[in-house]
C-alpha positions in Angstrom: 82.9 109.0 108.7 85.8 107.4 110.5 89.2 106.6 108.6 92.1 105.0 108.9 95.2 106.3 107.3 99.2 106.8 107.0 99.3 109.2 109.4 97.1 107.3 112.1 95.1 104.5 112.9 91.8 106.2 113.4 91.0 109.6 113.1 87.8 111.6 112.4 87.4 113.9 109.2 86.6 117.6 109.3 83.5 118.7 107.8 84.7 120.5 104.1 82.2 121.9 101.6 83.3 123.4 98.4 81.6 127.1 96.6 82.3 126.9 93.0 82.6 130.1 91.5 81.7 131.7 88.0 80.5 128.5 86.6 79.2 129.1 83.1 76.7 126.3 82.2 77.9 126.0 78.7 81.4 126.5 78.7 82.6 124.7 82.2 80.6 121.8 82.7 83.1 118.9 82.3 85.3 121.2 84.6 82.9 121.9 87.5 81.8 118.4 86.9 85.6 116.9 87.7 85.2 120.0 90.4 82.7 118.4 91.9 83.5 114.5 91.7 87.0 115.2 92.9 85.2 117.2 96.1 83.5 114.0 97.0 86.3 111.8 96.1 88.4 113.6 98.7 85.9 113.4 101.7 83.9 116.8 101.0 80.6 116.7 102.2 78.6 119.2 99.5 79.6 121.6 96.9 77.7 125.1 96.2 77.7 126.2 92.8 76.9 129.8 92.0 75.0 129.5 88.8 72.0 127.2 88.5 72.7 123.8 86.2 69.8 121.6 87.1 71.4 118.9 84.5 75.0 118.8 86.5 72.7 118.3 89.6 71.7 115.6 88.1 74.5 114.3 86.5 76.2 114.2 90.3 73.4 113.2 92.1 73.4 109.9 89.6 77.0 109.4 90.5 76.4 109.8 94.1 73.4 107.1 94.3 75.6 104.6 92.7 79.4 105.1 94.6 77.5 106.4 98.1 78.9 108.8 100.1 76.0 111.0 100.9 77.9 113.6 98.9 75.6 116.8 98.1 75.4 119.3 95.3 73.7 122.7 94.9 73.3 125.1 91.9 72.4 128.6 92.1 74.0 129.6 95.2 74.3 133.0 96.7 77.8 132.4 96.5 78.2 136.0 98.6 75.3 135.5 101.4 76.6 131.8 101.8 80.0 133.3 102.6 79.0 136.1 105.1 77.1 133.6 107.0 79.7 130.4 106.9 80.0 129.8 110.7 83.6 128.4 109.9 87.0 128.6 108.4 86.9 129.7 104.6 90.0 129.2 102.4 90.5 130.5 99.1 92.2 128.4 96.2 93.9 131.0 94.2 97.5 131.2 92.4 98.2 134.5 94.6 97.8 133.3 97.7 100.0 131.9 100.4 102.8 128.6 99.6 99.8 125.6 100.5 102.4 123.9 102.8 102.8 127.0 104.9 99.4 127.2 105.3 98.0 123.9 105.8 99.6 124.2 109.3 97.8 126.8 110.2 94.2 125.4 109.1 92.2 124.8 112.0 90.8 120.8 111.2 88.1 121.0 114.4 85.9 123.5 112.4 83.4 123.6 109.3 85.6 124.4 106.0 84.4 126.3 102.8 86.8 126.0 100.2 86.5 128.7 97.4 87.6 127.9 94.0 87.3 130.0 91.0 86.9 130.0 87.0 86.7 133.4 85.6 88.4 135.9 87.2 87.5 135.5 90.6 86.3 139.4 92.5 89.0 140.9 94.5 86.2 141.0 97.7 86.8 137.0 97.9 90.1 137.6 98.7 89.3 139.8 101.8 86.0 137.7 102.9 88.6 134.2 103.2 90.4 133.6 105.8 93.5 131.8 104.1 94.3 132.9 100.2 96.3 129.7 99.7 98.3 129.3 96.7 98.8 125.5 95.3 102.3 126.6 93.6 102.5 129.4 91.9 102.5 127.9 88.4 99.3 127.9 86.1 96.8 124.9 86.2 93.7 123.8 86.9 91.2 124.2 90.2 90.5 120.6 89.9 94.1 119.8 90.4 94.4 122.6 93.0 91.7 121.2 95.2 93.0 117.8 94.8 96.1 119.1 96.3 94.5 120.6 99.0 92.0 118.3 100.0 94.9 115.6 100.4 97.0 117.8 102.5 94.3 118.7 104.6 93.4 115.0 105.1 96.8 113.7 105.0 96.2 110.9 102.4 93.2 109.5 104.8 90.9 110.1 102.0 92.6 107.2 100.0 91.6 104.8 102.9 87.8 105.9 102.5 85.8 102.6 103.2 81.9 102.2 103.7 80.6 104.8 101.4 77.2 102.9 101.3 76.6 102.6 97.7 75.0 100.2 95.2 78.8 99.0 92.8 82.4 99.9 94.2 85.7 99.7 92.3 87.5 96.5 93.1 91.5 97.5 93.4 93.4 95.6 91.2 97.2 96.1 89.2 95.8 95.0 85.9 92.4 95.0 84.3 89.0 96.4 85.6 86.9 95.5 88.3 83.4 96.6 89.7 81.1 94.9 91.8 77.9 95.3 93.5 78.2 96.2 96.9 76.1 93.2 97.7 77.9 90.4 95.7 79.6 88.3 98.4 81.2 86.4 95.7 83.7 89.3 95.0 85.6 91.1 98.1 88.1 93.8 97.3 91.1 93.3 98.7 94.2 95.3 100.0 96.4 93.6 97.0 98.6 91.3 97.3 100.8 92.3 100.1 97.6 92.0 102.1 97.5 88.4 101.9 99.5 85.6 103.8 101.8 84.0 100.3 103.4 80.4 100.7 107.8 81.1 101.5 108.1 79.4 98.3 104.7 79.5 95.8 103.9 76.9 93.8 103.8 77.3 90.2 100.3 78.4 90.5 100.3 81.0 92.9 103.3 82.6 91.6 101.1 83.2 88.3 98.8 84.7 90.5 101.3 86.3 92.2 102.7 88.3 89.5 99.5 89.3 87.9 98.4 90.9 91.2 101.7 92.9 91.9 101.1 94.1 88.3 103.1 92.7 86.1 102.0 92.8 82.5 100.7 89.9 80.3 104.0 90.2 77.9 106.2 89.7 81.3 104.2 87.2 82.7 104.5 85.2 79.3 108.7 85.8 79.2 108.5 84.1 83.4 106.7 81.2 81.7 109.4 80.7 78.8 111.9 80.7 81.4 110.4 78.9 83.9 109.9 76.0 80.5 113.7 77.0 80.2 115.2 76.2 83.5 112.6 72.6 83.7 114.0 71.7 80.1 117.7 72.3 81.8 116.5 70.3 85.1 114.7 67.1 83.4 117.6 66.6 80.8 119.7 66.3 84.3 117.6 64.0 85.4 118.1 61.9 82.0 121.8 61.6 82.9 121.2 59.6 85.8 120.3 62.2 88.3 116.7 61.8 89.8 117.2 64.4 91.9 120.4 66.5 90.4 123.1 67.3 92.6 120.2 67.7 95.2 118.4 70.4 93.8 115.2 72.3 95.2 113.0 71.5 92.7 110.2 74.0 94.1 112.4 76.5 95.0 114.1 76.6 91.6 110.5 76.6 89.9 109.8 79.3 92.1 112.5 81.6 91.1 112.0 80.7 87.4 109.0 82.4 87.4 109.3 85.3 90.4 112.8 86.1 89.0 111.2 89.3 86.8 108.3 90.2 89.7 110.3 93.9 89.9 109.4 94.5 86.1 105.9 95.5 87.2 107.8 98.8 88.3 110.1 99.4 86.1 111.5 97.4 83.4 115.2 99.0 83.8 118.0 96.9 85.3 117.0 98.6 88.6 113.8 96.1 87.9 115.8 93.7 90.2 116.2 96.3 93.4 112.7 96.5 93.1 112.1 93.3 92.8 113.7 92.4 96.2 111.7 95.2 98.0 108.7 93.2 96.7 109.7 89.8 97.5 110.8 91.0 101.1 107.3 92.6 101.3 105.4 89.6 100.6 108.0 87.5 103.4 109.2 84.7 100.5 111.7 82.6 101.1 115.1 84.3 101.7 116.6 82.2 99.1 114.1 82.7 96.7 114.6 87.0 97.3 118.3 86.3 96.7 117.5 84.6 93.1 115.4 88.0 92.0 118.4 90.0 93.5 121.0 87.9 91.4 119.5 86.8 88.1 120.7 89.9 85.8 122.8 88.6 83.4 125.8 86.1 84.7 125.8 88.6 87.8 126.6 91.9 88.6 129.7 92.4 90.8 130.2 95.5 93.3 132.2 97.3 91.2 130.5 97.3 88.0 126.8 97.6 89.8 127.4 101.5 91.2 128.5 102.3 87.4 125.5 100.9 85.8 122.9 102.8 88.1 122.2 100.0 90.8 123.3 99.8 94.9 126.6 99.7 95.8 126.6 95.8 96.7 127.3 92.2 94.8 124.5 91.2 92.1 126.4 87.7 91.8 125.0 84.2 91.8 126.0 82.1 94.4 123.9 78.8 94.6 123.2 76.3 91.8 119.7 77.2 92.0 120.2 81.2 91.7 123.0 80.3 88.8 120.4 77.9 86.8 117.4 80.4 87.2 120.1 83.5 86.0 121.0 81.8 83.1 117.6 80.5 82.0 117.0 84.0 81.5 119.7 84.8 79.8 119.0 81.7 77.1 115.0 83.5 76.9 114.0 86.8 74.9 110.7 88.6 74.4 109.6 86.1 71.7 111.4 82.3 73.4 114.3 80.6 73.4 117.7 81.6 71.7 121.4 80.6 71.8 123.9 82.1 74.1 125.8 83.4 71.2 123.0 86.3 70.6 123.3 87.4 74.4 127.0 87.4 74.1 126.9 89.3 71.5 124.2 91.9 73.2 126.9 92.2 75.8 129.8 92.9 73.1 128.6 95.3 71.3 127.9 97.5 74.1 131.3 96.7 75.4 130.5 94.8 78.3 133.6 92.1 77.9 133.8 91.2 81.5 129.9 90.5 81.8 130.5 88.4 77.9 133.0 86.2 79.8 131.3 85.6 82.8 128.0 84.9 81.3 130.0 82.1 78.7 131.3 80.8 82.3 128.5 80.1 83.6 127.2 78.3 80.8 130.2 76.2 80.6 129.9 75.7 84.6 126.5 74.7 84.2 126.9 72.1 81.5 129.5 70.1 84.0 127.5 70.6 86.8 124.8 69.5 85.2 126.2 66.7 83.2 123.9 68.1 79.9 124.6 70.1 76.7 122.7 73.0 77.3 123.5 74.1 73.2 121.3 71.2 72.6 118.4 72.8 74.3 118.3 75.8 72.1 118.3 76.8 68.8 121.5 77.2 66.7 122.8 75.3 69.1 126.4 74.3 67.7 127.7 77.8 67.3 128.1 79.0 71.0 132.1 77.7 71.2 133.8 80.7 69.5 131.5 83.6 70.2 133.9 85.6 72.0 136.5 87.6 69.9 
């Protein structure tokens, strides 16, 4: 099988078999079976194990026929006789053995591989009939892990690129959801994700919908873009009212745009570092420049240098600049989890945790907005009439 991976374009896989050892038909067969599917899942190309289990033959066979990979399985193995006569390399998973980034230099990668992993106490001869004893830490856990860990170092993440296993239903990638298909449905191709595909500078209401589902934002986020995107258009038309068709010459798409990208970093993380994130993603996926710097500057009324290294983030300006970024900041600040709400209750968010200087700045903005807007934003809101003397 030919891969492509991180660590080079093409390259081709060494042939790795696994010997299970001291499998007890009874007791270990939901181990040996993860054993076994994470042997195949990491490019092996059989696994021995040493006591006969026709029914986990079958089990993985069944697997195999339906995912591909030509992956096989034998039970009742000679484990010893099938290690005296390994023509190859034969490494040893055990606790005791040697740091695994030490030895995984050392691993020849041009010849056949038989890698040993126990479940009883494994007998001391295994330890002088392998070749490398390597030790994945030398903490307890289990052989599945181990040989997850090894396998991955000895491909250097190519397995994860695996492609054209041949079999009947694959796993479709996606950030939220499940998806499996039949290998022969043309109507469904997997896809990279969705830096993978070519996205409009600035996405249309639509796409950016489809945009944040994909990167993996959650339905409950995806819901809180929406009310702020109705937010921000609420804001924008009641400009419009006031004799302004097109307000102070605003991007209409671009603010829509930002309305609902502004949160696209809480499908990492939903700390304020959610807007660092959110950058890297928007850089990724080549948006507008504009539209990055709204997702950069939207926390609260802005974050300057100064107060932005003491709250966790980069040492750089979280401050909005344009109209645009300062009507889709505020939007957000004028939406919670469950709507709409007055500026007084995110004022008073800020006060109690003694944020004074973000309070003023965020009643600033508001007041800025209202001018340069020519609207009453209070109207706009629930509880409208209280937002004058919020601040002590």
């Amino acid at each position: 099988m030919i891969l492509g991976g991180p660590m080079s374009d093409v390259a081709v896989v060494p042939h790795v078999e696994v010997l299970r050892l001291g499998h007890r038909p009874l007791r270990d067969k939901r181990v040996t079976t993860h054993v076994a599917l994470v042997a195949r899942a990491f490019l092996a190309s059989a696994i021995h194990i040493d006591n006969a289990d026709p029914v986990l033959e079958g089990t993985i066979e069944k697997m195999s026929g339906s995912f591909g990979g030509g992956f096989e399985v034998h039970t009742g193995v000679k484990a010893r006789k099938l290690l005296e006569r390994w023509d190859g390399t034969i490494v040893h998973l055990t606790m005791y053995g040697r740091p695994l980034q030490d030895a995984i230099t050392e691993i020849p990668k041009d010849e056949k591989l038989l890698v040993v992993v126990g479940s009883e106490k494994v007998p001391a001869e295994i330890y002088d009939l392998a070749h490398f004893n390597v030790g994945v830490t030398n903490q307890p856990h289990s052989e599945v892990s181990a040989l997850a860990l090894f396998l991955d170092r000895l491909f250097e993440g190519r397995e994860l690129c695996a492609r054209d296993m041949g079999g009947m239903m694959e796993v479709v990638p996606t950030a939220r959801g499940k998806q499996v298909r039949n290998t022969g449905d043309v109507r469904s191709v997997p896809t990279n994700g969705p830096f993978s595909r070519k996205w409009p500078p600035v996405p249309d209401p639509r796409d950016c919908i489809e945009l944040l589902a994909e990167v993996g934002c959650s339905r409950a986020v995806i819901e809180h873009c929406r009310a702020v995107h109705r937010m921000g258009m609420v804001m924008v038309k009641a400009s419009m009212k006031a004799d302004r068709f097109e307000p102070l010459g605003l991007d209409l798409p671009l603010i829509e745009a930002g309305l609902l990208l502004h949160d696209i970093g809480r499908s990492r993380t939903h700390s304020i570092r959610h807007v660092v994130q959110g950058t890297v993603i928007a850089r990724r996926l080549s948006l507008d420049p504009r539209l990055v710097d709204m997702v950069h500057n939207h926390i609260g009324a802005g974050v300057p240098r100064h107060e932005a290294v003491a709250l966790g983030l980069p040492d750089e300006d979280f401050l909005p600049r344009t109209l645009e970024e300062k009507l889709v900041c505020h939007s957000d600040n004028l939406v919670g989890s469950k709507g709409r709400h007055p500026l007084k209750r995110s004022v008073e968010k800020l006060v109690e945790k003694g944020a004074l200087a973000a309070a003023e700045r965020m009643v600033a903005l508001h007041l800025e907005l209202e001018e340069r807007l020519g609207i009453d934003i209070d109207l706009l809101v629930p509880e409208g009439t209280e937002r004058r003397t919020i601040l002590p």
